[in-house]
C-alpha positions as CSV (number, residue, x, y, z in Angstrom):
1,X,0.9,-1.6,-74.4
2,X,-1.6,1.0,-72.9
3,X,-1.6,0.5,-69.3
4,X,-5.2,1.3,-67.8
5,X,-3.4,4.4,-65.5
6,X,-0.8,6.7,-66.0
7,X,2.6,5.8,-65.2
8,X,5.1,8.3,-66.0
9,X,6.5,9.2,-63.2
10,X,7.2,13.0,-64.6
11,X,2.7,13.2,-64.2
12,X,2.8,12.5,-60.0
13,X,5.8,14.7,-59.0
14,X,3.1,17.3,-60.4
15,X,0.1,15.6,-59.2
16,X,0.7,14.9,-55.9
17,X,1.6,17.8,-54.8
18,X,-1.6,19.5,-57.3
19,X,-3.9,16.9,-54.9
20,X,-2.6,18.0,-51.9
21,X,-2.9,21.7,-52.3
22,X,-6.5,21.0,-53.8
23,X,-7.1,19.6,-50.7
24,X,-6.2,22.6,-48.0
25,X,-8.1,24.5,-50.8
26,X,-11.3,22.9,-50.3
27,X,-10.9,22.9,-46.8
28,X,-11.1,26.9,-46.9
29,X,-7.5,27.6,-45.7
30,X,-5.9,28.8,-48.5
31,X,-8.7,29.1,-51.0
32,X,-7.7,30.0,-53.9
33,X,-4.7,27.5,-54.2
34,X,-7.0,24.5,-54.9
35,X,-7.3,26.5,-58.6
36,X,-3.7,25.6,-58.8
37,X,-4.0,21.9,-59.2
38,X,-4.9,21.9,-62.9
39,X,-2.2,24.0,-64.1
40,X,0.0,22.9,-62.3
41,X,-1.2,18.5,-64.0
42,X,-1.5,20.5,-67.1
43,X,3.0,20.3,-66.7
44,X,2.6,17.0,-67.5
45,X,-0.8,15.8,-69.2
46,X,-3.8,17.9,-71.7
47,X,-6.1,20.0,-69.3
48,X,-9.0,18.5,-70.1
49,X,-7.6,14.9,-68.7
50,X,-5.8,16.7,-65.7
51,X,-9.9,18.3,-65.0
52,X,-11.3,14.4,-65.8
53,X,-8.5,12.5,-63.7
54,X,-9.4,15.3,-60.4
55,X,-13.0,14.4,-60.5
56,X,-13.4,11.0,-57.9
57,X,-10.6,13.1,-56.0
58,X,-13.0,16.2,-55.7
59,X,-16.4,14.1,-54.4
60,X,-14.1,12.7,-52.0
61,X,-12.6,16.1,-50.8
62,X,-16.2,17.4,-50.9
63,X,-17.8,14.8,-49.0
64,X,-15.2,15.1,-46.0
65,X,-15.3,19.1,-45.9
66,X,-19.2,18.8,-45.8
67,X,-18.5,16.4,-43.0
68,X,-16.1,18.4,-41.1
69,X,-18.8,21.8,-42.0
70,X,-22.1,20.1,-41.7
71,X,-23.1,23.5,-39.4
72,X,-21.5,26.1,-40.0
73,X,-23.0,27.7,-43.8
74,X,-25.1,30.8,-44.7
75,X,-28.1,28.9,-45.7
76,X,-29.1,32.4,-47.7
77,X,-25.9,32.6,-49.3
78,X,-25.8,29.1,-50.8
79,X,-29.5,29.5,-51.9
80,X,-28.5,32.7,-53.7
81,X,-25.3,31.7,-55.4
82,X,-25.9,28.1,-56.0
83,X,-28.4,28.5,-59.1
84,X,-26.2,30.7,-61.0
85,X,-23.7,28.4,-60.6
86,X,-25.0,25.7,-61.9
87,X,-25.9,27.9,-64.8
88,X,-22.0,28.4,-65.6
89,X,-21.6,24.9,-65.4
90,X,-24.4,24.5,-67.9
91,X,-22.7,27.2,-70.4
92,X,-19.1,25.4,-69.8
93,X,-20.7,22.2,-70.8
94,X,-21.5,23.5,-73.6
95,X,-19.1,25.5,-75.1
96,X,-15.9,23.0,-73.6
97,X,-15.1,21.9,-77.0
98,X,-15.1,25.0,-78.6
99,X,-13.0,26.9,-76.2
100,X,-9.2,26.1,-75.0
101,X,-9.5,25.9,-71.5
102,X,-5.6,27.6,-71.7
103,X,-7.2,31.1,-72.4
104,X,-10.2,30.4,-70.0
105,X,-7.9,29.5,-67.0
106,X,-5.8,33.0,-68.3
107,X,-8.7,35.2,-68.2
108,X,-9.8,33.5,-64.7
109,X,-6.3,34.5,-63.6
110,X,-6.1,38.6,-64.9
111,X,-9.6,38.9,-63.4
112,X,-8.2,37.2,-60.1
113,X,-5.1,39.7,-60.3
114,X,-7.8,43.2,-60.8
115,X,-9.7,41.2,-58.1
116,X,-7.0,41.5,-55.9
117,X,-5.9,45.2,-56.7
118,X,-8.6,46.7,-56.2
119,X,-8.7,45.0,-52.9
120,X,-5.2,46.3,-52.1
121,X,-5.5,49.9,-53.6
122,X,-9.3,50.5,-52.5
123,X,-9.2,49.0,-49.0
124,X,-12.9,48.1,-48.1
125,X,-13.7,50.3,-44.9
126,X,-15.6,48.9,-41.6
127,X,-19.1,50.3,-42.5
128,X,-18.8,49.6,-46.5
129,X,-21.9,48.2,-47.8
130,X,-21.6,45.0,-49.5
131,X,-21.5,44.1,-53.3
132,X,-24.7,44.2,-55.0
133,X,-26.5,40.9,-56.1
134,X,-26.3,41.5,-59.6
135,X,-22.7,40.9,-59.1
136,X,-22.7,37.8,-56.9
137,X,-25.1,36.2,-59.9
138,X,-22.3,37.0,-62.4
139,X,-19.6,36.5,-60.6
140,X,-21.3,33.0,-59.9
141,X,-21.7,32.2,-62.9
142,X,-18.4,32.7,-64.0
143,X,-17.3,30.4,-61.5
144,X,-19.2,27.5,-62.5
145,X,-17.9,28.4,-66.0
146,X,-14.1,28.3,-64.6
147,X,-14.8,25.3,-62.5
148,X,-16.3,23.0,-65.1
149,X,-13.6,24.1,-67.5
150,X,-10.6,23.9,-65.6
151,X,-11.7,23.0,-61.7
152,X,-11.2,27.1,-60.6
153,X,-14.2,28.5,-59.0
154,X,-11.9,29.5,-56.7
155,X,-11.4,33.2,-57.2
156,X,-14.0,34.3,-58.8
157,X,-16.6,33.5,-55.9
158,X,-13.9,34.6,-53.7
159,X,-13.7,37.6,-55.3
160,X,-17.6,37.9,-54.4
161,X,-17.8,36.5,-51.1
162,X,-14.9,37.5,-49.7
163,X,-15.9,41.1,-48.6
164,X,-19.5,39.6,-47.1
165,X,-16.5,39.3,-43.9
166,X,-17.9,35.9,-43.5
167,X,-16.7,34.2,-40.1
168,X,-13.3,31.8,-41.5
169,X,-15.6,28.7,-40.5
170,X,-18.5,29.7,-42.0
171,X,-17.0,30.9,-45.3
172,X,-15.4,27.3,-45.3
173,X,-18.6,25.6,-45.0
174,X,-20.7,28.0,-47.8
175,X,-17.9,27.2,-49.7
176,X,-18.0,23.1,-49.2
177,X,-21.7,23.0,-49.9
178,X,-21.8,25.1,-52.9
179,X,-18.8,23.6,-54.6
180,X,-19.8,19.9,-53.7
181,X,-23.2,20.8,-55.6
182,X,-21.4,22.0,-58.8
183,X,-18.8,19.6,-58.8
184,X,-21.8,16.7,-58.6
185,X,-23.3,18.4,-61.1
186,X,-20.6,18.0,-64.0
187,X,-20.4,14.1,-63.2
188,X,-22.6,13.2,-66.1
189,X,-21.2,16.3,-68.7
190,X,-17.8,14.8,-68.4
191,X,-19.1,11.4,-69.5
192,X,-21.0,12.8,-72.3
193,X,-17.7,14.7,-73.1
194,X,-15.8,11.3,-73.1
195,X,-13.4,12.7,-70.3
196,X,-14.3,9.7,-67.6
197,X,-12.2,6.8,-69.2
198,X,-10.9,4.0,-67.8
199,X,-7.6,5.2,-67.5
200,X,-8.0,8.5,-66.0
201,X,-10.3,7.0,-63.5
202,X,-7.7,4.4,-61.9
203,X,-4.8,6.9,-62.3
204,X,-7.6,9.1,-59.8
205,X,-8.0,6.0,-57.6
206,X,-4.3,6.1,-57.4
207,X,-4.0,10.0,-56.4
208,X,-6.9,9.3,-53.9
209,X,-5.5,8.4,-50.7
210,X,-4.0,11.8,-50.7
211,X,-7.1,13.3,-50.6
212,X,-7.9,13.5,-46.9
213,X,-3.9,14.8,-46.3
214,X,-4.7,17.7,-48.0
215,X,-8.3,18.6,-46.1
216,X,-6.9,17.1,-42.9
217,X,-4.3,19.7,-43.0
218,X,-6.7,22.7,-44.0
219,X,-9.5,22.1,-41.5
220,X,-7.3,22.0,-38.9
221,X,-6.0,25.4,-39.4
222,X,-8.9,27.1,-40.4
223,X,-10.4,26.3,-37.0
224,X,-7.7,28.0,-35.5
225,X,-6.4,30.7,-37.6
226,X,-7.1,33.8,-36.6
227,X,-9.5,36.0,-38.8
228,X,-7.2,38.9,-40.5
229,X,-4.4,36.1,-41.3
230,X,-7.1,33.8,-42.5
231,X,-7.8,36.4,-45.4
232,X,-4.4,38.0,-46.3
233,X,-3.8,33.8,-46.6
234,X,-6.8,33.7,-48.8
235,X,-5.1,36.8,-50.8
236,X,-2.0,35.0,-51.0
237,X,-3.2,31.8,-52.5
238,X,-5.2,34.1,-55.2
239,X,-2.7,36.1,-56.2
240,X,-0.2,33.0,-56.9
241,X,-3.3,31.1,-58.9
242,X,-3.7,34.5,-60.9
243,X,0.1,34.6,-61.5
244,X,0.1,30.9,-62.6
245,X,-3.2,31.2,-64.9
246,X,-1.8,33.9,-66.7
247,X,1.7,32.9,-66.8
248,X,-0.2,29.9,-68.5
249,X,-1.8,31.2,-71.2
250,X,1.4,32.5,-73.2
């Protein structure tokens, strides 16, 4: 008999611990470890079902970090990366069916791991000048790629935003907004796709309560973590999502 949810119990000793760490990743502590989620669903069911299943849990998460943000974004910012965004999420629409979102989520992962090198071994200095556009439009772009295909937009805005020194708050909120916008926006691809089933959308309703745990937790140490610790935490939770993307594609 097919039950309308999941109900092996091998899928939510992944999956609640996925929704919980998605959810002090949206929050802005920790970003970077919300990209884990996927993967770490993927243990147990395909990716694109473990990307379908996360979607009701990800307007939830959204709406409650906008919520808890409502006033503290860079209103330029947002303005500036949203539209590339969207146009990744356009080009992973797309092209989901020709791709295999293993090799997408690996390549996400190297360029999280270079990302993060360069960071280390090329320390920014006080005065340095910011990246250059061009780059925030690509590096946009590739998120909305990653984040349709696999739900990790994570790192590679990070890897753009992160040296704008953005206040912890205020990186939060940019971050809620934009990602609220382009995870709205892949609603209606993922019907089209056939991903929004019955099944995977009571098995979400079941993973849902968890939601608010997870950005409960994150809010309320972003608001009091201090600056430096906010970032090397920030570093940490990219470099173990580039580990685990990689470590994923082979």
């Amino acid at each position: 008999m097919n039950l309308p949810l999941i109900t092996d119990w091998h899928f939510y000793v992944v999956a609640v611990p996925a929704v919980v760490l998605l959810g002090i990743g949206k929050s802005g502590f920790g970003a970077g470890f919300g990209s884990l989620a996927v993967p770490l669903m993927a243990l147990a069911v395909s990716v694109p079902q473990a990307a379908a299943i996360l979607m009701p849990v990800l307007l939830l998460m959204d709406l409650l970090g906008l919520a808890a943000f409502r006033k503290d974004f860079d209103r330029t910012l947002l303005k500036f990366l949203l539209p590339w965004a969207l146009v990744g999420t356009v080009i992973g629409t797309f092209s989901f069916k020709l791709l295999e979102p293993r090799w997408v989520a690996g390549l996400v992962g190297v360029f999280t791991l270079l990302f993060l090198a360069q960071r280390l071994l090329f320390k920014p200095k006080a005065d340095g000048r910011p990246p250059p556009r061009w780059v925030g439009a690509i590096l946009a772009s590739v998120s909305g790629f990653t984040s349709f295909v696999a739900h990790s937009g994570g790192p590679p805005m990070n890897a753009y935003v992160i040296p704008l020194g953005l206040k912890p708050v205020v990186f939060t909120g940019t971050m809620a907004y934009l990602f609220f916008v382009v995870n709205l926006s892949k609603w209606v691809p993922y019907a089209w796709l056939g991903l929004l089933d019955w099944r995977n959308m009571i098995t979400s309703l079941v993973l849902l309560p968890l939601a608010p745990l997870g950005v409960w937790l994150g809010i309320r140490i972003a608001r009091r973590i201090d600056q430096k610790l906010f970032y090397r935490l920030i570093y940490s939770g990219m470099f173990l999502t580039g580990v685990k993307l990689v470590w994923d594609m082979f």
